[in-house]
C-alpha positions in Angstrom: -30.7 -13.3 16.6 -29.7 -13.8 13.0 -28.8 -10.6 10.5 -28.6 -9.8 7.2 -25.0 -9.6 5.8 -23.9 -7.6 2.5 -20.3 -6.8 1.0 -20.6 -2.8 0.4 -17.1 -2.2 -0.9 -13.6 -2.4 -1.0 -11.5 0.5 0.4 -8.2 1.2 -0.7 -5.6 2.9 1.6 -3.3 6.1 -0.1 -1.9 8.8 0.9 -3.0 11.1 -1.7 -7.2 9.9 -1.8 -7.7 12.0 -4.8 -4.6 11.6 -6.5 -5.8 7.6 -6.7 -9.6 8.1 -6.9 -8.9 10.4 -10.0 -6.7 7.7 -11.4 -9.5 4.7 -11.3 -12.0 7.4 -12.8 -10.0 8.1 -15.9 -8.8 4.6 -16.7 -12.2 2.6 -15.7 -14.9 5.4 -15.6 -15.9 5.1 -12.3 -18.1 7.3 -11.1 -17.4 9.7 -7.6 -20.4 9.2 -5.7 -19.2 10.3 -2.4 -16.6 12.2 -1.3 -15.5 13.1 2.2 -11.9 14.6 3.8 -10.0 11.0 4.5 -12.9 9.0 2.1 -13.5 8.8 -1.6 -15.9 6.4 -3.0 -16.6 5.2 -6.3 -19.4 2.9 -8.4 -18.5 1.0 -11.3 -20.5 1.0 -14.3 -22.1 -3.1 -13.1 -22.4 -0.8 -9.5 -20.2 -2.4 -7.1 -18.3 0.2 -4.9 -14.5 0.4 -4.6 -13.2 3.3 -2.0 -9.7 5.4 -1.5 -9.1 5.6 2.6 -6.6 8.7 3.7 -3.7 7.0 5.2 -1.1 9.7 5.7 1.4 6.5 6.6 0.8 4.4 4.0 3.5 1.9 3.0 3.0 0.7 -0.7 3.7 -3.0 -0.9 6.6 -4.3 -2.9 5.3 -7.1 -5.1 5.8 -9.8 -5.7 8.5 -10.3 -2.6 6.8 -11.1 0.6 8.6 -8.6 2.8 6.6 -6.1 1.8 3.9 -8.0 0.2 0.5 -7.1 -1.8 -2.2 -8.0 0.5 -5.0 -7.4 -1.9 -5.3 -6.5 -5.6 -8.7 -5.6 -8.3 -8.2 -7.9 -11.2 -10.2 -5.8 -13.9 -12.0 -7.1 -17.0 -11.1 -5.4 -20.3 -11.2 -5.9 -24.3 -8.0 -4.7 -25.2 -5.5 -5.3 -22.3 -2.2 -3.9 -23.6 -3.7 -0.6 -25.1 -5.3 -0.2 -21.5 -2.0 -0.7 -19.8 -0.9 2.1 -21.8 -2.9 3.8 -20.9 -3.0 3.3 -17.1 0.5 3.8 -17.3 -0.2 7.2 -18.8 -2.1 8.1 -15.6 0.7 6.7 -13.6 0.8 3.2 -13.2 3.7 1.1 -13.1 3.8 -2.4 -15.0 5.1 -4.9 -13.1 4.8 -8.4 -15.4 3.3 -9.8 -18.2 0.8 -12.6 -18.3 -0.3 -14.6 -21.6 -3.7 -12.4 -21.4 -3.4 -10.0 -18.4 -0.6 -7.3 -17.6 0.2 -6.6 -13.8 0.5 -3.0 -13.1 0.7 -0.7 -9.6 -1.3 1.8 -9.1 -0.2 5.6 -8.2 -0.4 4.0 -4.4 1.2 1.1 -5.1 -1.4 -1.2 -5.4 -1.0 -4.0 -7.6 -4.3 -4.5 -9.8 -4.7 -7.0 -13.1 -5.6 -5.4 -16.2 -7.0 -9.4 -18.0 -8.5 -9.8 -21.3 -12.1 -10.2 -21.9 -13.5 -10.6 -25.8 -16.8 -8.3 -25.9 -16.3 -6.4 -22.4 -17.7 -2.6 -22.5 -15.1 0.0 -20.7 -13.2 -1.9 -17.5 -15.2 -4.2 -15.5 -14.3 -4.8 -11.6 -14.5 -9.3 -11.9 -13.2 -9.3 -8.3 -11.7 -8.2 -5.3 -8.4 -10.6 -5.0 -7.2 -11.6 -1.0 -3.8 -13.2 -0.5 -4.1 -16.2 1.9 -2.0 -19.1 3.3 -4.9 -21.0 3.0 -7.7 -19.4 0.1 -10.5 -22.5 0.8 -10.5 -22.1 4.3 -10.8 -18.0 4.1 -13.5 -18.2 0.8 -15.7 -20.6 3.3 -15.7 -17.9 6.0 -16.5 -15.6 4.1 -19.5 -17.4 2.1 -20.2 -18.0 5.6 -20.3 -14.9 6.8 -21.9 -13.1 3.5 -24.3 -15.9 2.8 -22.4 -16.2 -0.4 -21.4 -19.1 -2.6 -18.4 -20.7 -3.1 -18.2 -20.7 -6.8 -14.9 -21.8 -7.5 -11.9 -24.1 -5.2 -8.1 -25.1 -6.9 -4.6 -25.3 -5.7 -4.2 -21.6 -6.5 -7.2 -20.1 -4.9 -10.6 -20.1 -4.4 -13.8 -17.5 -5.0 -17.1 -16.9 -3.5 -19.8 -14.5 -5.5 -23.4 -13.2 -3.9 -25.4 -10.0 -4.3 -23.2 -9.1 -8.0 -20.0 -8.9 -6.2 -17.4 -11.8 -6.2 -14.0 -11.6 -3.9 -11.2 -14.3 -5.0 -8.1 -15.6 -2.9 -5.0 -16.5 -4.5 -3.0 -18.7 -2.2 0.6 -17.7 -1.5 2.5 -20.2 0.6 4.7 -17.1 1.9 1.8 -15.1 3.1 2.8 -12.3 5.4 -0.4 -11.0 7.1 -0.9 -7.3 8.2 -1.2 -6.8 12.0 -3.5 -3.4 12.0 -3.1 -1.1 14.0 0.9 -1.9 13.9 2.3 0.5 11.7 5.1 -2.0 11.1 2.7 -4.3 9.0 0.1 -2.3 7.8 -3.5 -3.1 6.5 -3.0 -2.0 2.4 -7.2 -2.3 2.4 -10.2 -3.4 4.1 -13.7 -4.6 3.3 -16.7 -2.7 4.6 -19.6 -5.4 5.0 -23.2 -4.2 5.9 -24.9 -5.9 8.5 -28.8 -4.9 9.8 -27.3 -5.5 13.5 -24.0 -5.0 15.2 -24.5 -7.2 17.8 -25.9 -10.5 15.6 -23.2 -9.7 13.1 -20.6 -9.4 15.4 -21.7 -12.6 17.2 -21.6 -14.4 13.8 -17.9 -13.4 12.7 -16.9 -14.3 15.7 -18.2 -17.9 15.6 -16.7 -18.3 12.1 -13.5 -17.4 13.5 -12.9 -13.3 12.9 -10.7 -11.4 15.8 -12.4 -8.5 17.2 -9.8 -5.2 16.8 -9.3 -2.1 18.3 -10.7 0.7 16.8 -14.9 1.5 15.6 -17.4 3.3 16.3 -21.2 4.1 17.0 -22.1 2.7 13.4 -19.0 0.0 12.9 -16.6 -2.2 14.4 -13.0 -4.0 13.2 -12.3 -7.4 13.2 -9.7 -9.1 11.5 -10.2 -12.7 9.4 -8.7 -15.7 10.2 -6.0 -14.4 7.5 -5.2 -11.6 9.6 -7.1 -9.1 6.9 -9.4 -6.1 8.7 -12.4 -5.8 7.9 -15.5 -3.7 9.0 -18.8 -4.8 9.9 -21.1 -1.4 9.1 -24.7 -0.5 9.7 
């Protein structure tokens, strides 16, 4: 049996949901459109979702050393980076460096997240979900796979693959350190909720692309892990 595979959202882990989902609703308008005790989920203007995931035992990452490394960060679209860097530091962001067009800043939870400049943009546009990876072709190829996506883009620093109006980039890091969910020790930082039409097919296919089934799910989900060690979800 074959089934249909769809990238739903990105969900951030905090430890305060709506200290963080307030923060990406003020700097980027993002509209609440569900809100639950440990969930928060938000749509962007373009409509791709981005959720905040209660996680009383969050550990912030500590980038850009690899002890404590970023796992995943939003690189944002916007016409006027430095004056929105102000203002996301207003709402509690810390900047962490400077690019020629983009300003790195962390987010109230610590999530790093790329503010980059875009000539004509309206408000702050979500370009991409960005996964760290030892090896970013390989991990954009299972995921096209598994998404039925395109890979748009392969270089030496990372690769992306785009379907469905969502695109999900990864930056290769030749430190990586992966997260080894449900260790505490090294904890997920996010996850990726993908929407399949059967748990069983889709299950079947991550498998065969190489995923690692996890502990943890339930009546309408189940955890796996990519061959980068990142969770995931498959979701019906």
């Amino acid at each position: 049996m074959t089934t249909t595979t769809r990238l739903e959202l990105v969900a951030l882990d905090a430890p305060d949901i709506e200290r963080l989902a307030t923060f990406y609703s003020e700097l980027a308008g993002w509209e609440v459109v569900r809100r639950e005790p440990d969930w928060v989920t938000l749509r962007t203007a373009e409509g791709q979702e981005v959720a905040v995931q209660l996680a009383p035992d969050h550990v912030a990452p500590q980038w850009p050393g690899q002890e404590r490394p970023q796992q995943v960060h939003l690189d944002l679209l916007v016409d006027g980076y430095q004056a929105a860097a102000d203002r996301a530091m207003a709402l509690g962001a810390r900047r962490l460096a400077d690019g020629p067009t983009w300003v790195t800043l962390a987010d109230p939870a610590g999530h790093p997240f790329d503010l980059c400049q875009r000539d004509g943009v309206a408000g702050v546009q979500l370009f991409a979900v960005t996964f760290d990876a030892p090896a970013a072709a390989e991990l954009a190829h299972f995921y096209a796979s598994l998404l039925g996506a395109e890979v748009t883009y392969e270089g030496p620093e990372g690769a992306m693959v785009a379907g469905n109006g969502a695109s999900v980039m990864f930056q290769q890091v030749s430190e990586y350190n992966a997260p080894r969910w449900p260790d505490p020790a090294h904890p997920q930082q996010a996850h990726l909720d993908i929407l399949v039409d059967d748990l069983d097919a889709g299950e079947a296919r991550a498998l065969e692309l190489g995923a690692t089934r996890l502990p943890g799910g339930g009546k309408g989900f189940r955890v796996f892990a990519d061959p980068a060690g990142h969770p995931f979800c498959l979701t019906t």
